[in-house]
VEXKE-230495 format. One record per atom (N, C-alpha, C): residue number from 1; chain; x, y, z. Coordinates in steps of 0.02 Angstrom, whole numbers. Each point is the difference from the previous one (the first is absolute). Layout:
{NUM "A" {X Y Z}},
...
//
This chain:
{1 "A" {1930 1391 -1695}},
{1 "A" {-66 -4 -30}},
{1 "A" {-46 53 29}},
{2 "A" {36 17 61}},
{2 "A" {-51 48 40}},
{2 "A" {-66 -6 46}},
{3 "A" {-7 -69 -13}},
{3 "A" {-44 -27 31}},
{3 "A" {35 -31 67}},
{4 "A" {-36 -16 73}},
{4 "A" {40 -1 33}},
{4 "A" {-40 -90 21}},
{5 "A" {42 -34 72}},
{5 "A" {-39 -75 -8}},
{5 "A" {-57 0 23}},
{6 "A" {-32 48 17}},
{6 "A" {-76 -16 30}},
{6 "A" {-58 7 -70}},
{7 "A" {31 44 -39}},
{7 "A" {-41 13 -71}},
{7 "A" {21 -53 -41}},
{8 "A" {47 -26 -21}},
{8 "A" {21 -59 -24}},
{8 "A" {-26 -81 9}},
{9 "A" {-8 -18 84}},
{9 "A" {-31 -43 17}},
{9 "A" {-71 15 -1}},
{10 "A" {-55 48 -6}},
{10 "A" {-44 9 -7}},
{10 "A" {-34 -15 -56}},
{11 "A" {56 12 -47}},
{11 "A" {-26 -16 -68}},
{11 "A" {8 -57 -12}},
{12 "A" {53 -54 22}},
{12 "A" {-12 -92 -2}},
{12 "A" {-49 -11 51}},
{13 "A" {-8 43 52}},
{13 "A" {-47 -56 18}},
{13 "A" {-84 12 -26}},
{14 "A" {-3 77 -33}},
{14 "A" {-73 5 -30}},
{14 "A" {-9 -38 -67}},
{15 "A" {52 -55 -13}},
{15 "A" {-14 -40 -58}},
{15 "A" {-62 -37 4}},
{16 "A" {-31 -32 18}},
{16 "A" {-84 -4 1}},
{16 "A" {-19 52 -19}},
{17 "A" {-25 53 24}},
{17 "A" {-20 69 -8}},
{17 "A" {37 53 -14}},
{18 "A" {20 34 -64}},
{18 "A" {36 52 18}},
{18 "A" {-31 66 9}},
{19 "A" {-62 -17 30}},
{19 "A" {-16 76 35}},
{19 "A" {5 -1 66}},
{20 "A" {43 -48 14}},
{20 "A" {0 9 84}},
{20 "A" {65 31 21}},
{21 "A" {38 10 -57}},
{21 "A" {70 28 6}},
{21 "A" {-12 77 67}},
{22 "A" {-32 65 -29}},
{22 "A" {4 45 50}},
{22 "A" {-22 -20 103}},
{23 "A" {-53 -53 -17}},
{23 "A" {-11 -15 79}},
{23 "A" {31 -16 26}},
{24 "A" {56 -56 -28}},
{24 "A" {59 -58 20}},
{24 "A" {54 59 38}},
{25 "A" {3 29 -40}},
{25 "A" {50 53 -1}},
{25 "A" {-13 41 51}},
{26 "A" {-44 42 31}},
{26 "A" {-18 39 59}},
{26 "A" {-20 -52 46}},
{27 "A" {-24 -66 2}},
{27 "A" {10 -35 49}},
{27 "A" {70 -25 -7}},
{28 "A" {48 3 -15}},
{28 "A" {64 -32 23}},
{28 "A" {17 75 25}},
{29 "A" {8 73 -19}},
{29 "A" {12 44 16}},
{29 "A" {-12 23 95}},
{30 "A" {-78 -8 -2}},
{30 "A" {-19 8 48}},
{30 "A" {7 -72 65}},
{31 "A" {26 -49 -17}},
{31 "A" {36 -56 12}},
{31 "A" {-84 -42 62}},
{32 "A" {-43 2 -47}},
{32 "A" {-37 -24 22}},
{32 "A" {-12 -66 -14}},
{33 "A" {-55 -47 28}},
{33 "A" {-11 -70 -46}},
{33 "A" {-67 11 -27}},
{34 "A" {-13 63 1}},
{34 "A" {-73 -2 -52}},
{34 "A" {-28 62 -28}},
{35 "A" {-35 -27 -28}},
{35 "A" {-26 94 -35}},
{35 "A" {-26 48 26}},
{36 "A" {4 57 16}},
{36 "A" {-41 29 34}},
{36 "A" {-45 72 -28}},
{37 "A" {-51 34 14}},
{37 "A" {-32 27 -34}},
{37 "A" {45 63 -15}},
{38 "A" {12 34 -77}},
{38 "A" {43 59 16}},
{38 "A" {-52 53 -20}},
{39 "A" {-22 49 33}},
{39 "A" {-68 44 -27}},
{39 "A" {29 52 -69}},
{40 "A" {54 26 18}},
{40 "A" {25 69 -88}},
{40 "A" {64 -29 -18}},
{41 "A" {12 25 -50}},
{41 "A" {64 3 -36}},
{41 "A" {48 22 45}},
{42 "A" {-14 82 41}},
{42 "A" {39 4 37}},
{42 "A" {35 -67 65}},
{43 "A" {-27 -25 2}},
{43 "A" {24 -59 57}},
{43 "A" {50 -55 -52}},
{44 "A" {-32 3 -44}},
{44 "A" {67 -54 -57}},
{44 "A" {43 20 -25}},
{45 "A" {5 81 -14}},
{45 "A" {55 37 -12}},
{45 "A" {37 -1 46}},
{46 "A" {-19 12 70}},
{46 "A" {32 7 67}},
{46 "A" {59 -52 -16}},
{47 "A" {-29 -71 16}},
{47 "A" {26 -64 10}},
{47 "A" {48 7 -39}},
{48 "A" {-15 -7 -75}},
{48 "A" {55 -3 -49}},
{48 "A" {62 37 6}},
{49 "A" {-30 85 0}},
{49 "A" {53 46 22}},
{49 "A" {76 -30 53}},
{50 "A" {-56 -14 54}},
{50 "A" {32 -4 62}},
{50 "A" {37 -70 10}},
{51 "A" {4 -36 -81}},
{51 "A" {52 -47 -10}},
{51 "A" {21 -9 -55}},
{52 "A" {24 53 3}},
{52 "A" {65 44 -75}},
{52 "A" {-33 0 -56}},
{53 "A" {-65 11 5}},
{53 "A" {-1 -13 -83}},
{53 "A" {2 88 -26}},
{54 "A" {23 12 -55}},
{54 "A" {13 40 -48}},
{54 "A" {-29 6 -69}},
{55 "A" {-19 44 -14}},
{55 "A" {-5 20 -80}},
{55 "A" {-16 -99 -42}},
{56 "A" {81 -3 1}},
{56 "A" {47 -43 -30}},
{56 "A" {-17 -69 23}},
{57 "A" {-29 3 67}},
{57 "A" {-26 -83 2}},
{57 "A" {-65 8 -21}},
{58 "A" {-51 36 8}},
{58 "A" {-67 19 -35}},
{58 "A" {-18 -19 -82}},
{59 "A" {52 12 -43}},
{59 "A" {5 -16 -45}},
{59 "A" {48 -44 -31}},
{60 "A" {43 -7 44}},
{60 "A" {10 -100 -10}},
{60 "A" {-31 -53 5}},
{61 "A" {-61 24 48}},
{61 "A" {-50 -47 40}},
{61 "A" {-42 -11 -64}},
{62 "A" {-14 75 -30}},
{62 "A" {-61 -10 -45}},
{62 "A" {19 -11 -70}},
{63 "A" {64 -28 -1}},
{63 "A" {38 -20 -51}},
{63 "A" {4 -67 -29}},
{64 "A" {11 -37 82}},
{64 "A" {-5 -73 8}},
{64 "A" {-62 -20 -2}},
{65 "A" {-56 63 28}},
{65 "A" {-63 -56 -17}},
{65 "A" {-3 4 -64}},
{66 "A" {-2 40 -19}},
{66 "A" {-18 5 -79}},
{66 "A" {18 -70 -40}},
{67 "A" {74 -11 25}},
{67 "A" {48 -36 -60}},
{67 "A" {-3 -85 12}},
{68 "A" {1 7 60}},
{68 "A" {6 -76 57}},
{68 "A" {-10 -52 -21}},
{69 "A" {23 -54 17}},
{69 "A" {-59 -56 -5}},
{69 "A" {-79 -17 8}},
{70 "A" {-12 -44 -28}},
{70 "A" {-84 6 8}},
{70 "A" {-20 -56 56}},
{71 "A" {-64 12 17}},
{71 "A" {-10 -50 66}},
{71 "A" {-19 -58 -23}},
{72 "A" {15 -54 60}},
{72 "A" {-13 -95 -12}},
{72 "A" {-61 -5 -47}},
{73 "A" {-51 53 -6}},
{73 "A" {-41 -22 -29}},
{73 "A" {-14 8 -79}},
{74 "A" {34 53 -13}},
{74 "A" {29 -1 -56}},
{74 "A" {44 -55 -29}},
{75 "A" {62 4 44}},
{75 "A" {54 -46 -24}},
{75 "A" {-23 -98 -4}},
{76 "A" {-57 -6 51}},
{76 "A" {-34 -57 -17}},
{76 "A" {-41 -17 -67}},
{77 "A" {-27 68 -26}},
{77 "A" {-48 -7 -39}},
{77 "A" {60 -17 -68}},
{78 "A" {27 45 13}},
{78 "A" {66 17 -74}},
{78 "A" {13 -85 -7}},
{79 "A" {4 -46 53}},
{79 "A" {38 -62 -24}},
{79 "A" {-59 -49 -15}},
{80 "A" {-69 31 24}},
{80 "A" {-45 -67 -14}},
{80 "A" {-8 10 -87}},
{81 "A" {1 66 -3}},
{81 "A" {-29 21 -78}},
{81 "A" {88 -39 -42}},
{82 "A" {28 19 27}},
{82 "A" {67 -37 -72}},
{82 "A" {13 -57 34}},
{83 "A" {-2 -20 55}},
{83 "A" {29 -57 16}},
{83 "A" {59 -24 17}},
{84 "A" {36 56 18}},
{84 "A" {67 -34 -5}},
{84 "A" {25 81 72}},
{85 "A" {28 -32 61}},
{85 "A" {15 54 53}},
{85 "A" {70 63 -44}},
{86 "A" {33 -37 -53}},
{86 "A" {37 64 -33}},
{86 "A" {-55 59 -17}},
{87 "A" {-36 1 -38}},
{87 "A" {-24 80 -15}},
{87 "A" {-38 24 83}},
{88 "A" {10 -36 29}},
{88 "A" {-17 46 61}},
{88 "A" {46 4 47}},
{89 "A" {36 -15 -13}},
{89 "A" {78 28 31}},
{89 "A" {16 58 -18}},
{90 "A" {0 -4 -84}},
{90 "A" {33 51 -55}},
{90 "A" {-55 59 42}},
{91 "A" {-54 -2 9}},
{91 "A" {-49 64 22}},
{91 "A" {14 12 58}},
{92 "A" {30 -25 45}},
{92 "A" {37 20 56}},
{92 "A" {58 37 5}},
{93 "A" {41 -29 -35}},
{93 "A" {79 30 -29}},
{93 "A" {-25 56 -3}},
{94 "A" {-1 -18 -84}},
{94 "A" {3 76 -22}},
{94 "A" {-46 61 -1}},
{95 "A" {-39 18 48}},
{95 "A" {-21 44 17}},
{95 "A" {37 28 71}},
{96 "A" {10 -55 42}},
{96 "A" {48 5 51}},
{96 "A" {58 43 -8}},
{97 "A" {26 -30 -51}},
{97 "A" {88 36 -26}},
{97 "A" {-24 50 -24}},
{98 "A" {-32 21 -24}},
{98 "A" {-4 71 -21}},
{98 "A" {-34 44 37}},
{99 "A" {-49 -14 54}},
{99 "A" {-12 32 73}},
{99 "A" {79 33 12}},
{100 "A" {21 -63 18}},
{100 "A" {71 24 64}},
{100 "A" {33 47 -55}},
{101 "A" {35 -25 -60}},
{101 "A" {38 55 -63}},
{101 "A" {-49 74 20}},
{102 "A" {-67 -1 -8}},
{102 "A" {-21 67 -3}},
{102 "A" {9 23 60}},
{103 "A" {-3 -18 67}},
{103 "A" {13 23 53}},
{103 "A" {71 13 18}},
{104 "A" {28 -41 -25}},
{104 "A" {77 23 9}},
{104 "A" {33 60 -72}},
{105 "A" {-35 13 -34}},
{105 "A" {40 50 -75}},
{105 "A" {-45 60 47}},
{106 "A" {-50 -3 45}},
{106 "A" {-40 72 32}},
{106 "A" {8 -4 47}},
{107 "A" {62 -23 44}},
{107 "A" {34 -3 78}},
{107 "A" {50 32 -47}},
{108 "A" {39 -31 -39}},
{108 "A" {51 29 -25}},
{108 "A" {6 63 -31}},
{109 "A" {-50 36 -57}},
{109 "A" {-9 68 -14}},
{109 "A" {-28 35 50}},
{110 "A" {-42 -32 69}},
{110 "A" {5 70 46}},
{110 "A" {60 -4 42}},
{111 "A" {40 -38 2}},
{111 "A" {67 2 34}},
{111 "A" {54 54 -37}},
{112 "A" {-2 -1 -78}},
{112 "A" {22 46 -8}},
{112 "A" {-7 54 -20}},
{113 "A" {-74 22 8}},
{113 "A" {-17 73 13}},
{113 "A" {9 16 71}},
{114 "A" {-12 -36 48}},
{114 "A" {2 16 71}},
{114 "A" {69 -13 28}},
//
């Protein structure tokens, strides 16, 4: 998928929020227990860099957010409005499955250009 387990678990656990996905992620990187102030880009590029990320996870990353599941608060709202926890499953699924499919068909065509 190209994604590796610290970007993966970042994204279940920013299910409440999914804008907390990039912090989760440089705090598990930087293996801290909390956030800490980062002043430029250069210092988040650093981090990332300096734990393999590539081209190829950059845009897997921004692949999965795109495609992902949506957060509890969504997926709560989806079941009060129909009523029934299936269509908010179904909005979990299938945006999910086609995250990982798109991340894995663009792990796979840069695998075989590279």
């Amino acid at each position: 998928m190209g994604l590796d387990g610290y970007i993966l678990t970042a994204f279940i656990l920013a299910l409440p929020a999914n804008e907390i996905v990039l912090p989760i992620i440089l705090m598990s990187y930087m293996a801290g227990g909390n956030l800490v102030q980062i002043e430029d880009l250069t210092s988040i590029s650093n981090i990332l860099i300096s734990n393999g990320w590539t081209i190829l996870t950059a845009i897997n990353v921004m692949l999965f957010s795109l495609m992902h599941f949506p957060c509890s608060t969504t997926l709560i709202s989806i079941k009060k409005e129909t009523g029934s926890w299936k269509w908010a499953i179904i909005s979990f699924i299938i945006p999910t499955v086609c995250g990982i499919l798109a991340c894995m068909l663009t792990n796979g065509i840069y695998n075989l250009i590279v």
